[in-house]
C-alpha positions as CSV (number, residue, x, y, z in Angstrom):
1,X,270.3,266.7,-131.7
2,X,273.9,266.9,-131.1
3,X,275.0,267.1,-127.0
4,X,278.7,267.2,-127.4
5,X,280.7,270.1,-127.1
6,X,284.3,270.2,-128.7
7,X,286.2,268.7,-125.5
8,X,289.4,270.7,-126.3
9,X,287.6,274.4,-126.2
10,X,285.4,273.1,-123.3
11,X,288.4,271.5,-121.3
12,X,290.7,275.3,-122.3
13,X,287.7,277.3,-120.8
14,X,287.0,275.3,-117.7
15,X,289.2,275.2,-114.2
16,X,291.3,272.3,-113.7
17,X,289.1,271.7,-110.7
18,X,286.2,272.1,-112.9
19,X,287.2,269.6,-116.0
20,X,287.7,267.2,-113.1
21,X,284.5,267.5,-111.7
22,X,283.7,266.5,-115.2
23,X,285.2,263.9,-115.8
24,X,284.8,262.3,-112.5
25,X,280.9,262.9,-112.7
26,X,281.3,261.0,-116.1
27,X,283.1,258.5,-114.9
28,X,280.3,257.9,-112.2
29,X,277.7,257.6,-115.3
30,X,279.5,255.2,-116.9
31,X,280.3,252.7,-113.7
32,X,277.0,253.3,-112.6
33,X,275.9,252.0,-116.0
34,X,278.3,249.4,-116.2
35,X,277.4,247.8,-112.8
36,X,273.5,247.9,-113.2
37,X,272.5,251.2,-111.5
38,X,270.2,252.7,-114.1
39,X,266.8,252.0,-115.4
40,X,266.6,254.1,-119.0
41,X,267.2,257.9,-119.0
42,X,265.0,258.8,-115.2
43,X,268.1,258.5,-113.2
44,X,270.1,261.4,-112.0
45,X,273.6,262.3,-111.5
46,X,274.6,265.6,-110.1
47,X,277.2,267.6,-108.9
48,X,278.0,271.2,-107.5
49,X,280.3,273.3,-110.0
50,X,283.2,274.0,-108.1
51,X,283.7,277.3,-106.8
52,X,280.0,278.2,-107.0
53,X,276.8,277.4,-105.2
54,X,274.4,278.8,-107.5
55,X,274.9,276.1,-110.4
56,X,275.1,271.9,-110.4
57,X,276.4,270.0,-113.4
58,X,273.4,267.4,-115.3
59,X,273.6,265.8,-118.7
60,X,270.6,266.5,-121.2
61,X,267.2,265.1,-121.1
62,X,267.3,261.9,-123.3
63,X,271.4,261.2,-122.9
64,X,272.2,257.6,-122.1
65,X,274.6,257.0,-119.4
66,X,276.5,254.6,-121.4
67,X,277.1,257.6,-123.4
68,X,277.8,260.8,-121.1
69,X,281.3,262.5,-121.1
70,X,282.9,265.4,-119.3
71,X,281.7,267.8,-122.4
72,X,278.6,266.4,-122.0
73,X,277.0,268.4,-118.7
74,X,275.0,271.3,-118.7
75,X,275.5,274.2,-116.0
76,X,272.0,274.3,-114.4
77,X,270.9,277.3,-112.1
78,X,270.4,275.7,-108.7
79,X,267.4,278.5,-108.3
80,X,265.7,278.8,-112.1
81,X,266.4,275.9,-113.6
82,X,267.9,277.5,-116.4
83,X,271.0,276.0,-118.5
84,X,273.7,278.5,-118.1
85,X,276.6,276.4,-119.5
86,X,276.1,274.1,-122.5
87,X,273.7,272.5,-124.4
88,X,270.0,270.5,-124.0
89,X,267.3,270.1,-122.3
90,X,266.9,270.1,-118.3
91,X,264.9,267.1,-117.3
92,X,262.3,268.1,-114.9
93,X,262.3,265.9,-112.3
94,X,266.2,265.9,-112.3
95,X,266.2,269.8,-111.3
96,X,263.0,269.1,-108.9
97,X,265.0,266.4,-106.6
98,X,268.5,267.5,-107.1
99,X,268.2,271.6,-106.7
100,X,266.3,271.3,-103.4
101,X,269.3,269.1,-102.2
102,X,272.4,270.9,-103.2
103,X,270.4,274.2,-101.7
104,X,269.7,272.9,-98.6
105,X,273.0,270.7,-97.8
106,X,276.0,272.3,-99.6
107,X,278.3,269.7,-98.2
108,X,276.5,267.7,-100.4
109,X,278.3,268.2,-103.6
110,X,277.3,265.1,-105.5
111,X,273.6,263.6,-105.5
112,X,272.7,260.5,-107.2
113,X,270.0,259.2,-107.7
114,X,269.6,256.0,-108.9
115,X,266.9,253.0,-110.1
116,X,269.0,249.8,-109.8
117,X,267.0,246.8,-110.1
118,X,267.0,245.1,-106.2
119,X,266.1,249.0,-105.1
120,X,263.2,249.5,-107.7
121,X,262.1,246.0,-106.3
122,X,262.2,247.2,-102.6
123,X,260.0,249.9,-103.6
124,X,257.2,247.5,-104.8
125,X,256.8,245.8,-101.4
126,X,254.0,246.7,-99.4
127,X,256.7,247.2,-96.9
128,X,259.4,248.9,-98.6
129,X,262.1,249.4,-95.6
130,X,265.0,247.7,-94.9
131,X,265.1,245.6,-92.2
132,X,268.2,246.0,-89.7
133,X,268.9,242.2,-89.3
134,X,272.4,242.4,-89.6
135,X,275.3,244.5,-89.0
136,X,275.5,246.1,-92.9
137,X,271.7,247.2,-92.3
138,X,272.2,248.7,-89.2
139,X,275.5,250.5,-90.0
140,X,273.5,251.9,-92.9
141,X,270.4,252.8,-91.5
142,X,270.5,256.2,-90.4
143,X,271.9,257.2,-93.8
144,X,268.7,256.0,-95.4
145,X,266.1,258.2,-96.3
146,X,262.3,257.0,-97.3
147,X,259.7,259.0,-99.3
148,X,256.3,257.6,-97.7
149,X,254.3,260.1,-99.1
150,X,255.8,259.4,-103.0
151,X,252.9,260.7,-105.9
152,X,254.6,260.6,-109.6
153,X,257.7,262.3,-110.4
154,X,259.0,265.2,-109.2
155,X,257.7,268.1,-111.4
156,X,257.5,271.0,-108.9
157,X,261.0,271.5,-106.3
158,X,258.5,272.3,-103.3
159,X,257.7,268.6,-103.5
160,X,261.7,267.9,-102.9
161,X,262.0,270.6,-99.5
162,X,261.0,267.7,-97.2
163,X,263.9,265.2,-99.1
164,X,266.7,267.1,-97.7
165,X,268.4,265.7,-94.3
């Protein structure tokens, strides 16, 4: 299946501010593949569509990040799911996590979600939390969020309501 759109006709339709958004949000995809961030194709990167509050941008279900680019994102509908810009498939989890988010904190407009390696080993402890033993924990701390009550992935965006803070 072919994901790419022709960049010049998809660059001429879009806003200036929108082809950035683009290409920065591809740019984050390939640093955060370059610098260890991922774990396969379950990781999500999103952001808002500028100028609208109704629609985020994701790349297709099964796209590696080592190969996104700014002609590469969908326009998802923030309230059905639904691909309203583009090409693929919406990866269920991705709308599940990300949706509730940009809904519920529009100052929010980039989420990412990520499975580096140390993290995905946190999450195996029987303790999972970071301890504040030094100033970098603390400072960070109250931007942390946990998910103690964690089932499978995120197939249903009522699960994602109580992720938002």
């Amino acid at each position: 299946m072919q994901f790419r759109v022709s960049p010049t006709s998809l660059q001429d339709s879009s806003s200036a501010e929108e082809w950035q958004a683009r290409v920065d949000l591809a740019a984050a995809h390939r640093l955060a593949y370059i610098h260890g961030f991922s774990e396969g194709i379950f990781n999500h990167l999103t952001f808002v569509v500028p100028g609208r509050s109704d629609r985020y941008y994701q790349i297709p279900f099964g796209m590696h990040w080592s190969e996104v680019t700014a002609s590469s994102f969908m326009e998802v509908g923030i309230d059905d799911a639904e691909v309203k810009r583009g090409e693929g498939e919406v990866e269920r989890s991705c709308y599940c996590i990300h949706a509730p988010i940009h809904k519920a904190l529009p100052q929010a407009k980039a989420v990412f979600h990520t499975h580096m390696p140390y993290a995905s080993a946190l999450t195996r402890l029987e303790d999972p939390r970071i301890k504040e033993i030094g100033q970098t924990e603390v400072g960070l701390s109250e931007a942390i969020a946990y998910d103690d009550l964690y089932t499978g992935p995120a197939l249903d965006p009522e699960e994602a309501r109580g992720s938002p803070r």
